[in-house]
C-alpha positions as CSV (number, residue, x, y, z in Angstrom):
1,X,12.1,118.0,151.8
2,X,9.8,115.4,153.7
3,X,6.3,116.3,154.2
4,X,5.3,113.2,156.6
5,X,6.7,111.5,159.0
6,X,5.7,107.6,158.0
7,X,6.7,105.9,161.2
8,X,8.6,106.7,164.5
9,X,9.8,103.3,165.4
10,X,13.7,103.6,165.6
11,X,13.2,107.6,165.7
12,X,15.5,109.4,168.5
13,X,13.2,111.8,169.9
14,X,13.0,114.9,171.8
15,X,10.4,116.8,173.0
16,X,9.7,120.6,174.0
17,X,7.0,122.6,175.6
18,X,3.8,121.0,177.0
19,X,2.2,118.0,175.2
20,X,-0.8,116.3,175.3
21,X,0.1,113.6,178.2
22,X,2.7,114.1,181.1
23,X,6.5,113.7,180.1
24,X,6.6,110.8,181.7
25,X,3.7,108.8,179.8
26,X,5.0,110.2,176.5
27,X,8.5,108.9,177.3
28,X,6.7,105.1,178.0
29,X,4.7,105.4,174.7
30,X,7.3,106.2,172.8
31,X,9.3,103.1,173.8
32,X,5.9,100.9,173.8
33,X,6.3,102.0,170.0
34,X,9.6,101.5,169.4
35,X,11.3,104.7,169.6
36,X,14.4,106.0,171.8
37,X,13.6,108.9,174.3
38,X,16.3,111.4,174.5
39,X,17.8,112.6,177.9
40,X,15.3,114.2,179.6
41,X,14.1,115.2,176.1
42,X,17.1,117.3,175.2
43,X,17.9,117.8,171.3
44,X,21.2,115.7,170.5
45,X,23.6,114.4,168.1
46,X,21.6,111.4,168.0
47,X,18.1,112.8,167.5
48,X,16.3,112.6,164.6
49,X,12.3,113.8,165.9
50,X,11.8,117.0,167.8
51,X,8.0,117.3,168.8
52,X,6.9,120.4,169.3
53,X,4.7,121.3,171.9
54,X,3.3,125.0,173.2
55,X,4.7,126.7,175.9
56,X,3.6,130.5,177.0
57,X,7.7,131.2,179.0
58,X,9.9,130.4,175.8
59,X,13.2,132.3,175.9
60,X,13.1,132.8,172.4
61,X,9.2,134.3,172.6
62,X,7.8,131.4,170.0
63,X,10.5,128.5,170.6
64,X,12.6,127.6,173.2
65,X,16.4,126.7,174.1
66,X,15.1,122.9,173.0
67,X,13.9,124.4,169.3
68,X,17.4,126.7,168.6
69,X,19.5,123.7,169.2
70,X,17.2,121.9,167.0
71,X,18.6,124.8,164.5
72,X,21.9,124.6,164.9
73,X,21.9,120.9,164.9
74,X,20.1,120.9,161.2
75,X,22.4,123.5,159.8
76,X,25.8,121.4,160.8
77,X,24.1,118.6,158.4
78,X,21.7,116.3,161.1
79,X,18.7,115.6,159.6
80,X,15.8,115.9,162.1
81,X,12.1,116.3,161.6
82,X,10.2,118.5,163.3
83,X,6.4,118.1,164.2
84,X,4.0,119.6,166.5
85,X,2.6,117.2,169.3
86,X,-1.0,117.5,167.7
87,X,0.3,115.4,164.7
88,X,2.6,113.7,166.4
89,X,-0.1,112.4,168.8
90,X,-1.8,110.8,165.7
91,X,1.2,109.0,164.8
92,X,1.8,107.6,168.2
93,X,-1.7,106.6,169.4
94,X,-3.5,105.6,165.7
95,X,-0.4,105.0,163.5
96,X,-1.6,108.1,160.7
97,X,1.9,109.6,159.1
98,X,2.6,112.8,160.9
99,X,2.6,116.5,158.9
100,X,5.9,118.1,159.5
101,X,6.9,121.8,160.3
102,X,8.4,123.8,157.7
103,X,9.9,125.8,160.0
104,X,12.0,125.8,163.0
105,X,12.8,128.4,166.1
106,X,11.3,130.9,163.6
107,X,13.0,130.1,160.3
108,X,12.5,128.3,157.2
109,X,14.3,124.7,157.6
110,X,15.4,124.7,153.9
111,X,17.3,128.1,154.9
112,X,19.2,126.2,157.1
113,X,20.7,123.7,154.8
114,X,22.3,125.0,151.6
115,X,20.9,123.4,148.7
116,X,23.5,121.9,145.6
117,X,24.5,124.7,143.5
118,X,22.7,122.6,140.7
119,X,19.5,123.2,142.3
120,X,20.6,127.0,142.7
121,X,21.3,127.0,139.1
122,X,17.9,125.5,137.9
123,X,16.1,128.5,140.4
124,X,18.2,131.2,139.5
125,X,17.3,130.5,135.7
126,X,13.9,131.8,136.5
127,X,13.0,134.5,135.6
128,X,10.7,137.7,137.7
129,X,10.0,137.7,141.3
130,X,10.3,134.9,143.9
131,X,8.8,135.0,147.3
132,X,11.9,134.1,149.2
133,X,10.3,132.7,152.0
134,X,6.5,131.1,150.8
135,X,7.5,129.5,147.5
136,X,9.5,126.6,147.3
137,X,11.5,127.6,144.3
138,X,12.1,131.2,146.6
139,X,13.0,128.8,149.2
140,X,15.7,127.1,147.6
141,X,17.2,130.1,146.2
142,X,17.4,132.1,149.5
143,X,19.1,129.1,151.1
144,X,21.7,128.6,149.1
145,X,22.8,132.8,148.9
146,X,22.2,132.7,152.9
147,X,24.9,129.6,152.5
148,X,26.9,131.9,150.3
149,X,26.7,135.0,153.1
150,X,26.6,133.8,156.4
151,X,27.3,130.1,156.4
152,X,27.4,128.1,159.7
153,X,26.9,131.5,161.6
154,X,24.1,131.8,163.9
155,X,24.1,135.7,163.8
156,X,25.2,138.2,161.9
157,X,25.8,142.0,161.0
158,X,23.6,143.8,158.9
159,X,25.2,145.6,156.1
160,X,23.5,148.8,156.5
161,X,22.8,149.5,159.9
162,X,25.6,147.6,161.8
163,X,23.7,146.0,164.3
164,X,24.0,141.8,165.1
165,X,20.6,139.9,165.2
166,X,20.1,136.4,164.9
167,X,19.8,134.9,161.3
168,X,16.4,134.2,161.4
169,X,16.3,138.1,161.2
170,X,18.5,138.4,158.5
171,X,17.8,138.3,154.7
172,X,19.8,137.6,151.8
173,X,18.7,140.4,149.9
174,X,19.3,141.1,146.4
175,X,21.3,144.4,145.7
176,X,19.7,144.3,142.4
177,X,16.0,144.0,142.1
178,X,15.8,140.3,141.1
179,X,13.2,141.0,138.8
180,X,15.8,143.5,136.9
181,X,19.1,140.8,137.0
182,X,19.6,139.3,133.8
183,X,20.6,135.4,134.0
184,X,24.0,135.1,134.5
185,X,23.6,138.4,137.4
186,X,20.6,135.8,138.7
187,X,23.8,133.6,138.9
188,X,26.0,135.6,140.5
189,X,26.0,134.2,144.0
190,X,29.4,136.0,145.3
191,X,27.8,139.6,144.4
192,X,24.5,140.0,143.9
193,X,23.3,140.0,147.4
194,X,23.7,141.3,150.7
195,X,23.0,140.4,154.1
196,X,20.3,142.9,155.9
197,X,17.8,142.8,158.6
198,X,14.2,142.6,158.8
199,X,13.8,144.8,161.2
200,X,13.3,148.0,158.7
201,X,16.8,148.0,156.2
202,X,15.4,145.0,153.8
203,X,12.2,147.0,153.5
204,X,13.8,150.6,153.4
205,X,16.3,149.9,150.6
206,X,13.4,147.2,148.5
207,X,11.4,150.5,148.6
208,X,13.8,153.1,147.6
209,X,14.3,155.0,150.7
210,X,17.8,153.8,151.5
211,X,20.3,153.0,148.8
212,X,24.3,152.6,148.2
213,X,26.9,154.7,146.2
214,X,30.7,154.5,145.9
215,X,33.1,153.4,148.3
216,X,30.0,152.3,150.6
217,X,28.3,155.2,150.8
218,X,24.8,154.8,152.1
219,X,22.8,157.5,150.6
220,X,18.9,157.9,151.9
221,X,15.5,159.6,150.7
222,X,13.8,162.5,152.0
223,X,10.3,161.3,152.0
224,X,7.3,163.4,151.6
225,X,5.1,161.8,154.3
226,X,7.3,160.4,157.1
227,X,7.3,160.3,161.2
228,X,9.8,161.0,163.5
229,X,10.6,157.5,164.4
230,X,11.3,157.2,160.1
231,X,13.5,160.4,160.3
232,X,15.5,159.2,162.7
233,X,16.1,155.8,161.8
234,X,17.0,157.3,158.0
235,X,20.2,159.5,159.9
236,X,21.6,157.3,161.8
237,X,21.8,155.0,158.3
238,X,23.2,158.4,156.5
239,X,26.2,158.2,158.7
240,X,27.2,154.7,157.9
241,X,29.2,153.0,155.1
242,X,27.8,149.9,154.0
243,X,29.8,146.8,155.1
244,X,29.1,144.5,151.6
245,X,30.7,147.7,149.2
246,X,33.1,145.6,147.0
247,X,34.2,146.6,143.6
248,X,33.3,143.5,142.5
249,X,29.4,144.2,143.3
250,X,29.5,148.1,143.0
251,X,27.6,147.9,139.3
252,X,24.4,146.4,141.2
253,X,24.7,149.2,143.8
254,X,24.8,151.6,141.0
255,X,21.9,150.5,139.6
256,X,19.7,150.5,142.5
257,X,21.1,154.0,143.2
258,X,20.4,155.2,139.4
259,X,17.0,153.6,139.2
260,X,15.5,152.4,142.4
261,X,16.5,155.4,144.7
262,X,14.0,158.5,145.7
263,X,16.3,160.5,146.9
């Protein structure tokens, strides 16, 4: 993945939130330098530079409509940088390579693209823990099991509590503590993870509180220091199935269930 962006002459480029100049000005620089302004600044099949300004009435909270299609655009295959107006002012007005973002409308951008299964191969050889999200190597991995789950989705179901968010609040997460899998479970792409939210089930079943038995069953803990809002969240899990209960995976439930499990 690109770190810099060299040079924008050529570059299709949208823009979203407030920049440093008015929309007008930064349209005319752009061209003075050689580079195409979108429509009004709207991501399309044609861009390759989204610059990313701020903006305090997003829809999204920390992005806006400009930044999802951004997303979407990237994980149908179009390559297109994204950089925040500060850098991108450098590049325009004294010619110094521009940092990129790592992330867009809240997500890794190497989730959004599955890596070759090669590259999957090489990380899933690795022994321990990876931090999914911070490490490149954790990166890579993650992207290519989200490919594996969710594919060109833009939402999805959590396996545990049944409710849809957005996939930049879902996790592939491993049914089997990674740092337990032997190599060729490390490998097993089709099984060895689940898709689940981050908005509490990723966290309940990594620590225990929430695990799965046969047929789906989703078994939770009984915690000796809890609150209400924990209590409640736990029984409304207890009357689910899990949605990801195959046979074909039901050894890695067992083992979280046998080992990981405080119930």
């Amino acid at each position: 993945m690109k770190k810099y962006l060299p040079s924008i002459k050529g570059q299709h480029v949208a823009f979203t939130g407030f920049l440093w100049c008015s929309r007008l000005e930064f349209q005319r620089n752009l061209k003075r330098a050689g580079a195409i302004p979108t429509p009004k600044g709207r991501v399309n099949r044609d861009t390759t530079v989204l610059v990313r300004g701020t903006s305090g009435v997003w829809k999204f909270g920390d992005h806006g409509l400009k930044e999802d299609s951004a997303a979407k655009h990237i994980r149908a295959g179009q390559k297109i940088a994204v950089v925040q107006s500060s850098e991108f002012q450098k590049l325009l007005e004294h010619g110094r390579p521009a940092k990129l973002l790592d992330k867009v409308a809240g997500q890794p951008i190497e989730w959004l693209v599955a890596p070759p299964q090669r590259a999957f191969q090489r990380t899933a050889a690795i022994k321990g823990t990876l931090d999914r999200e911070h490490s490149a190597k954790g990166r890579v991995e993650q992207s290519y099991l989200r490919g594996k789950l969710f594919g060109n989705a833009e939402e999805a179901k959590c396996c545990l509590c049944g409710r849809r968010y957005p996939l930049s609040l879902m996790i592939a997460g491993h049914i089997k503590p990674r740092s337990e899998c032997l190599r060729r479970e490390r490998l097993d792409a089709e099984n060895i993870v689940f898709g689940v939210c981050l908005l509490g089930c990723d966290a309940l079943y990594e620590r225990g509180l929430v695990s799965v038995g046969a047929k789906g069953k989703i078994y939770v803990s009984s915690p000796a220091t809890t609150t209400r809002s924990l209590a409640t969240f736990l029984r409304q899990l207890k009357r689910r199935k899990c949605a990801a209960w195959r046979e074909s995976n039901a050894a890695y439930f067992d083992w979280h269930l046998t080992h990981q499990f405080l119930g």
